[in-house]
CHARMM internal coordinates of N, CA and C (Angstrom, degrees):
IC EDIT
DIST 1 N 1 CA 1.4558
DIST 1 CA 1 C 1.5229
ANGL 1 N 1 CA 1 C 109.50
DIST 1 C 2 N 1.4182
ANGL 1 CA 1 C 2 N 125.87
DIHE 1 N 1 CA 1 C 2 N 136.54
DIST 2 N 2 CA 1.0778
ANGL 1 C 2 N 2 CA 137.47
DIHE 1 CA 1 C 2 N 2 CA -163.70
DIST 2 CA 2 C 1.7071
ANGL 2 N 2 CA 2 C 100.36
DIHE 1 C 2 N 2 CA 2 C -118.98
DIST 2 C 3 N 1.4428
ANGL 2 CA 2 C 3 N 134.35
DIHE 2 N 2 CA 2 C 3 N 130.73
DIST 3 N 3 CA 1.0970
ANGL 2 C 3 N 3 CA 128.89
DIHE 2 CA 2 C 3 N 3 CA -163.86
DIST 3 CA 3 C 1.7680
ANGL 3 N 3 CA 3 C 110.18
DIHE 2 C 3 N 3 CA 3 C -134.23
DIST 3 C 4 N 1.0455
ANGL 3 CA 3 C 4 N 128.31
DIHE 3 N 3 CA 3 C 4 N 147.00
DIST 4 N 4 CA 1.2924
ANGL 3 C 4 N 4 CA 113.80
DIHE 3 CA 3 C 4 N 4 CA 151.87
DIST 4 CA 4 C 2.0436
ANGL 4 N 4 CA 4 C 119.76
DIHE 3 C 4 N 4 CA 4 C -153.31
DIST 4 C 5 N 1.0824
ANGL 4 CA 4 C 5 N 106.04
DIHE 4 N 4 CA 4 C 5 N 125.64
DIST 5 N 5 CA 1.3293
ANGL 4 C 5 N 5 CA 107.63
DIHE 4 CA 4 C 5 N 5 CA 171.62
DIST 5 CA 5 C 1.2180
ANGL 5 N 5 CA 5 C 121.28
DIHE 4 C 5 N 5 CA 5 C -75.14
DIST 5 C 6 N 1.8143
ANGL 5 CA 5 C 6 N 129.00
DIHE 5 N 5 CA 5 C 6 N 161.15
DIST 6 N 6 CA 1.2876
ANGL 5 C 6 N 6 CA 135.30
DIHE 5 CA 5 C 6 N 6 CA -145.38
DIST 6 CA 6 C 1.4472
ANGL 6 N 6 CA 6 C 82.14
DIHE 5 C 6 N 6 CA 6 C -146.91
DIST 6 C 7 N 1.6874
ANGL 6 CA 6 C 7 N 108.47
DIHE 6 N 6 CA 6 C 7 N 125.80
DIST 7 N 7 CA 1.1847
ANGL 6 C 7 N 7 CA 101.39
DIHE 6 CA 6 C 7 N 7 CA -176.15
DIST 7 CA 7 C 1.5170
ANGL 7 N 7 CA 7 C 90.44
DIHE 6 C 7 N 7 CA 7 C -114.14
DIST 7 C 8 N 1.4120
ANGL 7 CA 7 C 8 N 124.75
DIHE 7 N 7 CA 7 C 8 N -35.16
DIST 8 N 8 CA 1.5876
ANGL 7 C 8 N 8 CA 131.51
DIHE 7 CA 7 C 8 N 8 CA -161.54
DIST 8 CA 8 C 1.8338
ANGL 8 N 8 CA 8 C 96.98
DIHE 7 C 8 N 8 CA 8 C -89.81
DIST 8 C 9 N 1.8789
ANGL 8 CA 8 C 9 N 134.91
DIHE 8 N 8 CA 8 C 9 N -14.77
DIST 9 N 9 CA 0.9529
ANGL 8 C 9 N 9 CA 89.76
DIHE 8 CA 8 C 9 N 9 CA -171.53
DIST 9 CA 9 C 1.4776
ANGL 9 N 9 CA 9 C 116.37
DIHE 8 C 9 N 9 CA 9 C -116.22
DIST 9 C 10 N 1.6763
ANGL 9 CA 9 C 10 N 119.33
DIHE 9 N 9 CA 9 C 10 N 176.16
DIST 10 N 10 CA 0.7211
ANGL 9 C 10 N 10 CA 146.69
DIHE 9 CA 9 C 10 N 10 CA -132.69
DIST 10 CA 10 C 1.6236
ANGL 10 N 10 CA 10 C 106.22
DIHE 9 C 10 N 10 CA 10 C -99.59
DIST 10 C 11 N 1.6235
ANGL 10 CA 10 C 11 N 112.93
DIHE 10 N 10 CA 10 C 11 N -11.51
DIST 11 N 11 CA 1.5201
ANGL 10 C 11 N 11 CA 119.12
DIHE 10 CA 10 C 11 N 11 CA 164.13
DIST 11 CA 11 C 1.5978
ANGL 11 N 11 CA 11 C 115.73
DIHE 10 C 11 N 11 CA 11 C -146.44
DIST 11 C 12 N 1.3740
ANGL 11 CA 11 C 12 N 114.88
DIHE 11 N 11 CA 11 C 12 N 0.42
DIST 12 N 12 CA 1.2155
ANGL 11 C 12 N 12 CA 115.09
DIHE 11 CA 11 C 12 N 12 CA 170.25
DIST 12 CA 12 C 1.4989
ANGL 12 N 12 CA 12 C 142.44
DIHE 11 C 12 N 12 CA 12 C -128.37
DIST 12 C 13 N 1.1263
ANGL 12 CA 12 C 13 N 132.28
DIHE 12 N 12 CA 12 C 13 N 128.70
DIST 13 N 13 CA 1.5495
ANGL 12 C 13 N 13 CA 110.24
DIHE 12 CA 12 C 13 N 13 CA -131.13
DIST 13 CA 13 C 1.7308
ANGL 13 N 13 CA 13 C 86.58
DIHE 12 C 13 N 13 CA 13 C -116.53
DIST 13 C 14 N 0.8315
ANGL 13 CA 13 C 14 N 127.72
DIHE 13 N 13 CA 13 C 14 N -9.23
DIST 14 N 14 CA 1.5741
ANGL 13 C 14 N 14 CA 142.17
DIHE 13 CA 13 C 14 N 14 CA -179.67
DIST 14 CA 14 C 1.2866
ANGL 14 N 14 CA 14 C 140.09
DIHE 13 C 14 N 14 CA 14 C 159.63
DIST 14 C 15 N 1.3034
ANGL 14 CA 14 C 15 N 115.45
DIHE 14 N 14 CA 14 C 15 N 150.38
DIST 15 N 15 CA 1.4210
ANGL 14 C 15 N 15 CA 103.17
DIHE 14 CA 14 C 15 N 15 CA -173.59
DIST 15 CA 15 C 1.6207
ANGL 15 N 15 CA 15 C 115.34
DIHE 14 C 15 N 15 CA 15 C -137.90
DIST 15 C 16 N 1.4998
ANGL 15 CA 15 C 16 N 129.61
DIHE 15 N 15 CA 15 C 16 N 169.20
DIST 16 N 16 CA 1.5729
ANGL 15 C 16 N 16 CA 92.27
DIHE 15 CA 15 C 16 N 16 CA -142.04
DIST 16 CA 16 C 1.9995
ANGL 16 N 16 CA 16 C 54.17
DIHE 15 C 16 N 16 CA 16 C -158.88
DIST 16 C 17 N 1.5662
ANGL 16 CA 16 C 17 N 112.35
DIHE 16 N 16 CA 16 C 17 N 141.73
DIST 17 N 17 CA 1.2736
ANGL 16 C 17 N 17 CA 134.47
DIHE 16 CA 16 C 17 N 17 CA 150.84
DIST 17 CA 17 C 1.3027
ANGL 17 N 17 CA 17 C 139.44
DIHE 16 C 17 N 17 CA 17 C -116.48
DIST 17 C 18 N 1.2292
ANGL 17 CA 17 C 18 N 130.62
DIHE 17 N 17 CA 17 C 18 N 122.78
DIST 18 N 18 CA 1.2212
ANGL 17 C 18 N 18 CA 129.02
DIHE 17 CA 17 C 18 N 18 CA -151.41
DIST 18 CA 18 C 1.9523
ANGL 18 N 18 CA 18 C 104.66
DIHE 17 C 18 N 18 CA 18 C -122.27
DIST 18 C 19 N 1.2061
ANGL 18 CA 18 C 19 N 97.33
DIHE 18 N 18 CA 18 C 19 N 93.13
DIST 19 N 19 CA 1.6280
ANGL 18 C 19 N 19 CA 108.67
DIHE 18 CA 18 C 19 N 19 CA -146.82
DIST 19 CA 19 C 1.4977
ANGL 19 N 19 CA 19 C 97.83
DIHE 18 C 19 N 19 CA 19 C -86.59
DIST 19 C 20 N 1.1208
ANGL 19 CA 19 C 20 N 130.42
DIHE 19 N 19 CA 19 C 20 N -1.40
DIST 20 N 20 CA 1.4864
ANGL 19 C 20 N 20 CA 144.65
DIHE 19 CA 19 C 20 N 20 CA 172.65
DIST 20 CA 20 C 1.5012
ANGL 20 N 20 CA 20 C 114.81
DIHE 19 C 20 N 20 CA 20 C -69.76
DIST 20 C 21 N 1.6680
ANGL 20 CA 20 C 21 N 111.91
DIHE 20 N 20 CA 20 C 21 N -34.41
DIST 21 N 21 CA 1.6397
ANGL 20 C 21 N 21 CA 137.77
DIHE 20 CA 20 C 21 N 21 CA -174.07
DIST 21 CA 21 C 1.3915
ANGL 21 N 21 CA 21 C 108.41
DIHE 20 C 21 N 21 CA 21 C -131.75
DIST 21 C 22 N 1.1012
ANGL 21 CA 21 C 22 N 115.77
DIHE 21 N 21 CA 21 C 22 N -23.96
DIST 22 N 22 CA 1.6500
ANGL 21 C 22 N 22 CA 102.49
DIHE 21 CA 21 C 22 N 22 CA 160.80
DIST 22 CA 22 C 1.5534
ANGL 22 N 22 CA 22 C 93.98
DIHE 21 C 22 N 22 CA 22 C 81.06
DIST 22 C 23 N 1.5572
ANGL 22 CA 22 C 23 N 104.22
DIHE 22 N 22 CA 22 C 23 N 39.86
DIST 23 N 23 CA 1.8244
ANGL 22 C 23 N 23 CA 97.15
DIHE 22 CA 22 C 23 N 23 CA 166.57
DIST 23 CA 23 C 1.2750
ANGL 23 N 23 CA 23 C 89.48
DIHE 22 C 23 N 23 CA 23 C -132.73
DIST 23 C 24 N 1.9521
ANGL 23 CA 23 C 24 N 96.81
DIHE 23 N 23 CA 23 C 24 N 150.73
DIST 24 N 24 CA 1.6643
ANGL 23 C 24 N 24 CA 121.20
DIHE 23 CA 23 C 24 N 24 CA -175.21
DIST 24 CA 24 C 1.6539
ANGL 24 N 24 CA 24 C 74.10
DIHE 23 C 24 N 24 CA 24 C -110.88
DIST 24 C 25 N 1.8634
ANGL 24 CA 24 C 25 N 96.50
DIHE 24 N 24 CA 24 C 25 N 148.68
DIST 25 N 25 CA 0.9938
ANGL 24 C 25 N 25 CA 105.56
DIHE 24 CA 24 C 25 N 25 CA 176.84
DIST 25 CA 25 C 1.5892
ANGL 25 N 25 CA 25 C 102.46
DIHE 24 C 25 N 25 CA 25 C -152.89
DIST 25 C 26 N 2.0155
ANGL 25 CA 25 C 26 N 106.78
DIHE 25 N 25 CA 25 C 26 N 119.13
DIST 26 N 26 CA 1.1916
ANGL 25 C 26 N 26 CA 111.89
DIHE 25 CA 25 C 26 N 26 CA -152.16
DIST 26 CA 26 C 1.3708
ANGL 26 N 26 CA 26 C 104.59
DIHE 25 C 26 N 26 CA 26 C -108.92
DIST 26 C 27 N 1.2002
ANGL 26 CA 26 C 27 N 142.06
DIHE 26 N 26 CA 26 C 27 N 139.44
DIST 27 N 27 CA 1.7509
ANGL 26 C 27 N 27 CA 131.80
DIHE 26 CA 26 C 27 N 27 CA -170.68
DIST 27 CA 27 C 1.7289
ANGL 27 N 27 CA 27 C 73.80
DIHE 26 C 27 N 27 CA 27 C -117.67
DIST 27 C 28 N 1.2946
ANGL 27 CA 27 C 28 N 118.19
DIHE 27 N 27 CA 27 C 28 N 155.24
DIST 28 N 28 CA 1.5871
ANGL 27 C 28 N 28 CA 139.15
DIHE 27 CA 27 C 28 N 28 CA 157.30
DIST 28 CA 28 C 1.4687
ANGL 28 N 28 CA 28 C 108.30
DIHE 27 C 28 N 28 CA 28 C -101.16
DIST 28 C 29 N 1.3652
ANGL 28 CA 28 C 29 N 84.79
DIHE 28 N 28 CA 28 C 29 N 159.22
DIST 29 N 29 CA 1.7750
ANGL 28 C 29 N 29 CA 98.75
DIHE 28 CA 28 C 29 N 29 CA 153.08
DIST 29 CA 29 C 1.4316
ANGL 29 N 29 CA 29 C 121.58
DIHE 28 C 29 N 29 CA 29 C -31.26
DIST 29 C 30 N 1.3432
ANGL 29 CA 29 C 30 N 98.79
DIHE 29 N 29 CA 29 C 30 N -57.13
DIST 30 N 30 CA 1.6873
ANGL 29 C 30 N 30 CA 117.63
DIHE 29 CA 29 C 30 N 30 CA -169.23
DIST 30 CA 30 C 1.1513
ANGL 30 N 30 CA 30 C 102.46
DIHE 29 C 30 N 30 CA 30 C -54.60
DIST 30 C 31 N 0.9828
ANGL 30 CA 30 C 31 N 116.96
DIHE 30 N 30 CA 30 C 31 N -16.09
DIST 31 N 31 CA 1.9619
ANGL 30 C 31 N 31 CA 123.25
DIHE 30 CA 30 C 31 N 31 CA -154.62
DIST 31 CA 31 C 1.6782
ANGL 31 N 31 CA 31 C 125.88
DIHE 30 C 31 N 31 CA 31 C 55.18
DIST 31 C 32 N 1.6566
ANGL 31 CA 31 C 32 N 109.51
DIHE 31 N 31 CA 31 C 32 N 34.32
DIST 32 N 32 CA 1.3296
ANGL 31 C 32 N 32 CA 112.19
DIHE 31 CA 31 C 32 N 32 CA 160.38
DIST 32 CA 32 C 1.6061
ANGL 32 N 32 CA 32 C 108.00
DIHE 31 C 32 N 32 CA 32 C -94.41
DIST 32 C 33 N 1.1779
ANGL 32 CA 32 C 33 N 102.20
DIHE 32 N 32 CA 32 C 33 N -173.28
DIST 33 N 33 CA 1.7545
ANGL 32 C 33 N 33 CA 101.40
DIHE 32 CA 32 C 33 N 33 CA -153.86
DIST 33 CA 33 C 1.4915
ANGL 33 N 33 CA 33 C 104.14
DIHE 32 C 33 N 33 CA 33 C -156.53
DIST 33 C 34 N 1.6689
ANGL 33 CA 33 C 34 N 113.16
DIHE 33 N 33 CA 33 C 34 N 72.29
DIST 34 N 34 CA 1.7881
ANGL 33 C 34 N 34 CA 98.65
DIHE 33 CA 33 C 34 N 34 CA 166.10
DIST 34 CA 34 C 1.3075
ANGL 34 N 34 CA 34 C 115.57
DIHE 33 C 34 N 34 CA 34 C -71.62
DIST 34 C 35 N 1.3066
ANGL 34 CA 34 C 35 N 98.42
DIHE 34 N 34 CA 34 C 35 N 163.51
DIST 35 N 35 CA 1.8273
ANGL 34 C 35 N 35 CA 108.98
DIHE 34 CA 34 C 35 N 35 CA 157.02
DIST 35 CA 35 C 2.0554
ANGL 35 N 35 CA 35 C 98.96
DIHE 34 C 35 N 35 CA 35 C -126.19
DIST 35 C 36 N 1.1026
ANGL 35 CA 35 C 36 N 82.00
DIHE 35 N 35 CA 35 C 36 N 146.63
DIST 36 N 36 CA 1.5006
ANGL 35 C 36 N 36 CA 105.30
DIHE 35 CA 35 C 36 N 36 CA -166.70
DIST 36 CA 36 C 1.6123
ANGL 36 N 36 CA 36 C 102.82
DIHE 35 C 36 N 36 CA 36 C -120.24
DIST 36 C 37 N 1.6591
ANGL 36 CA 36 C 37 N 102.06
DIHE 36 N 36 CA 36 C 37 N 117.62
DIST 37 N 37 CA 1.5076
ANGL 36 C 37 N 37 CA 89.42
DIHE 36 CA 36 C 37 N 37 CA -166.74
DIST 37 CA 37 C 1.7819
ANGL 37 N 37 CA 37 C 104.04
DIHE 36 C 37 N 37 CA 37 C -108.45
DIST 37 C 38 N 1.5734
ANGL 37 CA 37 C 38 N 95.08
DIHE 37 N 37 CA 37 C 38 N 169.40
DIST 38 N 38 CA 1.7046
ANGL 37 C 38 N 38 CA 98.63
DIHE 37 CA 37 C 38 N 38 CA -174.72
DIST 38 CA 38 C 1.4825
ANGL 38 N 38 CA 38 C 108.19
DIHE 37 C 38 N 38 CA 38 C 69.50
DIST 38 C 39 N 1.1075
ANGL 38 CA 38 C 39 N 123.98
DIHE 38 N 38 CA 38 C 39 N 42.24
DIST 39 N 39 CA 0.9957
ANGL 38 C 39 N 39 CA 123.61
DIHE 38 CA 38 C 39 N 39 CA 162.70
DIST 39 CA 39 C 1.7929
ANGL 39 N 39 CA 39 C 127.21
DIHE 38 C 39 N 39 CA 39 C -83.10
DIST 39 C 40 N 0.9082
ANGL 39 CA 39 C 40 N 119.27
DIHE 39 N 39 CA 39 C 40 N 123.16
DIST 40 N 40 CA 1.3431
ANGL 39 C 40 N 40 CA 129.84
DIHE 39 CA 39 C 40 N 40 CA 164.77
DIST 40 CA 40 C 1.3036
ANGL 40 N 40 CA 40 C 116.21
DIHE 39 C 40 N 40 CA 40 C -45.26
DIST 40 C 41 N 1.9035
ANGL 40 CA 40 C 41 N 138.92
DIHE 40 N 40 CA 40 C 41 N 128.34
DIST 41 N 41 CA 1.4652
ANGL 40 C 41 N 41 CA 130.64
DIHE 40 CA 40 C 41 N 41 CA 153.37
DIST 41 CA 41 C 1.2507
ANGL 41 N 41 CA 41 C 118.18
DIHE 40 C 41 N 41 CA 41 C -55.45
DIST 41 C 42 N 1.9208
ANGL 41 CA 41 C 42 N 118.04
DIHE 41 N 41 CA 41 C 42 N -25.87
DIST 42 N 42 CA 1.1174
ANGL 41 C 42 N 42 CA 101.73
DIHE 41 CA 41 C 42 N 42 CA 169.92
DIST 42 CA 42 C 1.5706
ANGL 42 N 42 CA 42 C 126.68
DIHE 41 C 42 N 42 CA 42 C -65.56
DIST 42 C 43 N 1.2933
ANGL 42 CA 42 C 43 N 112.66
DIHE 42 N 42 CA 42 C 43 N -13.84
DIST 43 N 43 CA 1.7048
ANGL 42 C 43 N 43 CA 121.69
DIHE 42 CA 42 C 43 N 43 CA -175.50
DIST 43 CA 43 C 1.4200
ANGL 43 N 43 CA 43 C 119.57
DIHE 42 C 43 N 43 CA 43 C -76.55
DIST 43 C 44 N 2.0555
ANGL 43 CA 43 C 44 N 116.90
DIHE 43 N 43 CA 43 C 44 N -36.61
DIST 44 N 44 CA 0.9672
ANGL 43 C 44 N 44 CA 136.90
DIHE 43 CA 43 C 44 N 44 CA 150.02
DIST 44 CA 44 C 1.3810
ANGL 44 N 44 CA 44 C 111.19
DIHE 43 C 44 N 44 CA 44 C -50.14
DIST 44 C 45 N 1.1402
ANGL 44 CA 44 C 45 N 130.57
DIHE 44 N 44 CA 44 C 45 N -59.78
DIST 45 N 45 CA 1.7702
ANGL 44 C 45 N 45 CA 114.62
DIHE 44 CA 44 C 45 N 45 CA -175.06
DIST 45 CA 45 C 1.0958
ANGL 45 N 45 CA 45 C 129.70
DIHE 44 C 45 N 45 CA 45 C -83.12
DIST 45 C 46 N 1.8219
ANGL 45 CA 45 C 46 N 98.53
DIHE 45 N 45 CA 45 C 46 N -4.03
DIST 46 N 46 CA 1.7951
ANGL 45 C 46 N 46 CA 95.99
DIHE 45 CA 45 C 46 N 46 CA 161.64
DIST 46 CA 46 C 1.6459
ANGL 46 N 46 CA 46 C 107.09
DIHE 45 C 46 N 46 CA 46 C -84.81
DIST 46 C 47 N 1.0282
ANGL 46 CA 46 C 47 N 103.70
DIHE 46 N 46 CA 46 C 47 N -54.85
DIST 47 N 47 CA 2.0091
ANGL 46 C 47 N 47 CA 99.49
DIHE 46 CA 46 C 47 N 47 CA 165.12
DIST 47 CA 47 C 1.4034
ANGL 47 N 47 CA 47 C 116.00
DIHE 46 C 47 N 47 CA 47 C -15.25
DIST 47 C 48 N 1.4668
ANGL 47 CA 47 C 48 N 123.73
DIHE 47 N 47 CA 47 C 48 N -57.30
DIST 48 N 48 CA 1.6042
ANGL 47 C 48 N 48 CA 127.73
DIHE 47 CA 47 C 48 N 48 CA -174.62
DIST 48 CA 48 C 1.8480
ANGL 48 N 48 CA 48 C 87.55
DIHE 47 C 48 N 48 CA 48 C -75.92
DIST 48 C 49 N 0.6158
ANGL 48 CA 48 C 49 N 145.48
DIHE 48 N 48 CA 48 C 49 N -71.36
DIST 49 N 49 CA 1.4179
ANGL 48 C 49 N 49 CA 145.66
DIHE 48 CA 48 C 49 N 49 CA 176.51
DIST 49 CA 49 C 1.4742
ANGL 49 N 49 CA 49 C 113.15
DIHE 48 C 49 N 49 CA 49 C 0.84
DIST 49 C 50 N 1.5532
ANGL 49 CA 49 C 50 N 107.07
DIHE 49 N 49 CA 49 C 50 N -73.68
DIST 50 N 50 CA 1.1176
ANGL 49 C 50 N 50 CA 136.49
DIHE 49 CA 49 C 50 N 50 CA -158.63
DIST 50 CA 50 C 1.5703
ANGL 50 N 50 CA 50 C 114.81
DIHE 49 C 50 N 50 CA 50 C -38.20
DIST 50 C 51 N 1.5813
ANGL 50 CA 50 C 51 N 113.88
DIHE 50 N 50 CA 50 C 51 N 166.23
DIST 51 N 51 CA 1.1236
ANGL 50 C 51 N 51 CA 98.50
DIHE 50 CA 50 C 51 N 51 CA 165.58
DIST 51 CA 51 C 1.5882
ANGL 51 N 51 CA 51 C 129.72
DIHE 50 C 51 N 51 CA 51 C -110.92
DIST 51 C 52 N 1.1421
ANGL 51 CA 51 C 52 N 108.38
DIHE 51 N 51 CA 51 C 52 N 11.23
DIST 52 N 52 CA 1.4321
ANGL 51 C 52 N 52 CA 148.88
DIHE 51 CA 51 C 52 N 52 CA 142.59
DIST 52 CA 52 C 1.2889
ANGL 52 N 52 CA 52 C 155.70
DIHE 51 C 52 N 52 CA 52 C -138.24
DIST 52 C 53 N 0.9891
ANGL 52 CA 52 C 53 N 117.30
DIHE 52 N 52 CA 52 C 53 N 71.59
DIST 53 N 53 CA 1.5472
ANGL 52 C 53 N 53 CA 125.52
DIHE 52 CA 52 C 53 N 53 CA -168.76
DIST 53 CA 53 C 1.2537
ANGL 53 N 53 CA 53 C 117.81
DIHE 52 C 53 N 53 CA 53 C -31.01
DIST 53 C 54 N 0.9274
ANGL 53 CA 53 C 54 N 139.76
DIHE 53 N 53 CA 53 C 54 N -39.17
DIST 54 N 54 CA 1.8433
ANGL 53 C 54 N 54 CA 141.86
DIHE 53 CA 53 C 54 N 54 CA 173.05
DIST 54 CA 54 C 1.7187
ANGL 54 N 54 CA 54 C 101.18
DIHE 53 C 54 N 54 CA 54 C -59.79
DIST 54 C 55 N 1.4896
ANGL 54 CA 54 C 55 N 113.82
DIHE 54 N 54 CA 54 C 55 N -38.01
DIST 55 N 55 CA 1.3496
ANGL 54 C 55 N 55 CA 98.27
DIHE 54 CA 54 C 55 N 55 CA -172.22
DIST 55 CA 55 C 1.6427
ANGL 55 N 55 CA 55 C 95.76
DIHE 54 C 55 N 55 CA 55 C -105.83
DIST 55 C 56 N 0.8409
ANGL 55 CA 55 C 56 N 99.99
DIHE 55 N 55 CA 55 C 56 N -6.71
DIST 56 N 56 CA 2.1409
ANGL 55 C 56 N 56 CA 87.67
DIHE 55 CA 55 C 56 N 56 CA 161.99
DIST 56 CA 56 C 1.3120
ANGL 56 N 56 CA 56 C 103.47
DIHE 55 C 56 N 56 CA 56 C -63.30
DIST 56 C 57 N 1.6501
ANGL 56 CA 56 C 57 N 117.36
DIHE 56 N 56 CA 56 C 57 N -67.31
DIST 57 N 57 CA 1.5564
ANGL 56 C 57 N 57 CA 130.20
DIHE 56 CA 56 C 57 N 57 CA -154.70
DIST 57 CA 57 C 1.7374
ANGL 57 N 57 CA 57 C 93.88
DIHE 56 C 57 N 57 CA 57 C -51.98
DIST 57 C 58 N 1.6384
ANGL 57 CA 57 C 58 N 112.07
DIHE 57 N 57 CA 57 C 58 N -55.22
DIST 58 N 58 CA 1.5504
ANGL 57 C 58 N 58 CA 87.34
DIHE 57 CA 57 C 58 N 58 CA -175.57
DIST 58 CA 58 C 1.5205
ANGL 58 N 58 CA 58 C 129.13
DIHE 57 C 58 N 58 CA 58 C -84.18
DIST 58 C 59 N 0.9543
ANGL 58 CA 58 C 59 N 118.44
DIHE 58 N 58 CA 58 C 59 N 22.65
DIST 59 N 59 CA 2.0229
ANGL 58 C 59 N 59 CA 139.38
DIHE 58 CA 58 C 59 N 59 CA 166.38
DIST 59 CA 59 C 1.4201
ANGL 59 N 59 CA 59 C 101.74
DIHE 58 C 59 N 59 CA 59 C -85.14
DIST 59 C 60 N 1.6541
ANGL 59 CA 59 C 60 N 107.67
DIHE 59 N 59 CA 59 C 60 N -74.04
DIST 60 N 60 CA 0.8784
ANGL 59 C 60 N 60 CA 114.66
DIHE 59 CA 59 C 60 N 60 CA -148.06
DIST 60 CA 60 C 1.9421
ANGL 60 N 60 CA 60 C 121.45
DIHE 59 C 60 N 60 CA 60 C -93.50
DIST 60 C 61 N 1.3652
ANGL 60 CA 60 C 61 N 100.42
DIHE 60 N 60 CA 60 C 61 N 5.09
DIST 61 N 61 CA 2.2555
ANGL 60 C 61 N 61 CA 110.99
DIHE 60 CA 60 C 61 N 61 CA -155.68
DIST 61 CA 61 C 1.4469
ANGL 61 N 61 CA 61 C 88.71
DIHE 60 C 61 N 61 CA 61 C -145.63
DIST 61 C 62 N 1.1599
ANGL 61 CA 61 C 62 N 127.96
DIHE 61 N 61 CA 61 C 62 N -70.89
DIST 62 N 62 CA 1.3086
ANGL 61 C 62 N 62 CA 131.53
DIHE 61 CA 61 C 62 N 62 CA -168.37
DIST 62 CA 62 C 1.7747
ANGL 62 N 62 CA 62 C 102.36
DIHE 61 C 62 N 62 CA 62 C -42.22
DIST 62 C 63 N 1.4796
ANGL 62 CA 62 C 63 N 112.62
DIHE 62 N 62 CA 62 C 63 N 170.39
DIST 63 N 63 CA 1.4511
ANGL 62 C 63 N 63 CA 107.88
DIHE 62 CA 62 C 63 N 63 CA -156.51
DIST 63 CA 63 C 1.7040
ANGL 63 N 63 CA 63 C 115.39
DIHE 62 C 63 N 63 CA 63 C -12.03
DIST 63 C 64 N 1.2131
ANGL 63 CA 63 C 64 N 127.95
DIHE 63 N 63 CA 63 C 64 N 40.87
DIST 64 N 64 CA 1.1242
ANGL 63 C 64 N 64 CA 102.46
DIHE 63 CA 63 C 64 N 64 CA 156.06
DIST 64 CA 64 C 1.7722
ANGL 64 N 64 CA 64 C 124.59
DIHE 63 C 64 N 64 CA 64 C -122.66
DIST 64 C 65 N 1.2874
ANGL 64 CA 64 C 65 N 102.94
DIHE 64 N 64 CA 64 C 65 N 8.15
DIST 65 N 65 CA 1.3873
ANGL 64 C 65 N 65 CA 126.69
DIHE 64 CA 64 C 65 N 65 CA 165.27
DIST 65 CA 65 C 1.0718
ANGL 65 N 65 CA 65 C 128.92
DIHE 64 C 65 N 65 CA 65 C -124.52
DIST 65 C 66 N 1.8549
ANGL 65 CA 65 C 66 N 126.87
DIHE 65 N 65 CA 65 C 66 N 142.26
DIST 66 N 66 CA 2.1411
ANGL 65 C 66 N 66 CA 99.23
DIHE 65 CA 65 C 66 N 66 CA -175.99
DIST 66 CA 66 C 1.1344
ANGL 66 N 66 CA 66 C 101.25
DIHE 65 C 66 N 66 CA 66 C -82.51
DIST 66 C 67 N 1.2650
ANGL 66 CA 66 C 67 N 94.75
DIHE 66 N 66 CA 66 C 67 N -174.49
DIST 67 N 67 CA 1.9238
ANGL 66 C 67 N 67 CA 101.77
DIHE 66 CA 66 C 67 N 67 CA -154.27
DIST 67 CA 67 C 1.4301
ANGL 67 N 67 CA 67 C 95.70
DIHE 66 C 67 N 67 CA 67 C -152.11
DIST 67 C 68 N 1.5107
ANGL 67 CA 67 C 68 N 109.64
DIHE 67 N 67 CA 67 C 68 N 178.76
DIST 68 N 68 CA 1.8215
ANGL 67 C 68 N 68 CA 119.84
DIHE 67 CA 67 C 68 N 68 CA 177.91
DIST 68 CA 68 C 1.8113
ANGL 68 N 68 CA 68 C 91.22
DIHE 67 C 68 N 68 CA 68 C -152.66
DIST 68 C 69 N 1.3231
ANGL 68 CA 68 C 69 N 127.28
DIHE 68 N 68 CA 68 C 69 N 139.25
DIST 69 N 69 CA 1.1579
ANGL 68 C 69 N 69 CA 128.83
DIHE 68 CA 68 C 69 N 69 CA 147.15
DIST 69 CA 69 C 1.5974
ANGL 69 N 69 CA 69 C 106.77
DIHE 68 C 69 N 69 CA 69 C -82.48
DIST 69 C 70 N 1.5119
ANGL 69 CA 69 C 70 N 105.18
DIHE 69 N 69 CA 69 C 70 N 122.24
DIST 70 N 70 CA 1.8272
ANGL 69 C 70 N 70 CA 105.64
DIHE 69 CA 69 C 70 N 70 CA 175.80
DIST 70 CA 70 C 1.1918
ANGL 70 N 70 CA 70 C 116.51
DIHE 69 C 70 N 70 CA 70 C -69.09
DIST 70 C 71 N 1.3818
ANGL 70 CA 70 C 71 N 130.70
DIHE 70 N 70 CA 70 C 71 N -174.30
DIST 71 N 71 CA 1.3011
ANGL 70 C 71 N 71 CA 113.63
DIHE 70 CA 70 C 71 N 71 CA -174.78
DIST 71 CA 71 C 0.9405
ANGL 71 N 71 CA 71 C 81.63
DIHE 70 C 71 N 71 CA 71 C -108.79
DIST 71 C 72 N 1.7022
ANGL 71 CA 71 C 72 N 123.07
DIHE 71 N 71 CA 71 C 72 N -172.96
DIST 72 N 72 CA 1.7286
ANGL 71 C 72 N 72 CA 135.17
DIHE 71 CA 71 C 72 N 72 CA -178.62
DIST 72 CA 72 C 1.5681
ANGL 72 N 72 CA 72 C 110.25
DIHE 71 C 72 N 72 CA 72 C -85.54
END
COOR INIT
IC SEED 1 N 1 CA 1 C
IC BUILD
């Protein structure tokens, strides 16, 4: 599992990849927590890339992968 915390942004508080299953898994601010499945490593290492991760995730993850909100 590949992880990284967000200290500067403004909707995402970390995100954690699990490259074994190919799920991105995004906790928010809010403190809800999808996992986004079939995800690509290439999708994860453009995320760390980025120059904002909140507006990558919704370009680039948001409806374009299925997803689950976890429970708390």
């Amino acid at each position: 599992m590949k992880q990284h915390v967000f200290e500067n942004s403004s909707q995402v508080k970390c995100i954690r990849y699990f490259d074994d299953k190919q799920i991105l898994e995004v906790e928010y601010k809010t403190n809800k927590t999808y996992q986004y499945f079939n995800v690509p490593e290439t999708i994860y290492e453009a995320a760390m890339a980025a120059e904002s991760i909140g507006k990558y995730v919704n370009k680039y993850v948001k409806n374009e992968f299925k997803y689950q909100l976890l429970p708390f």
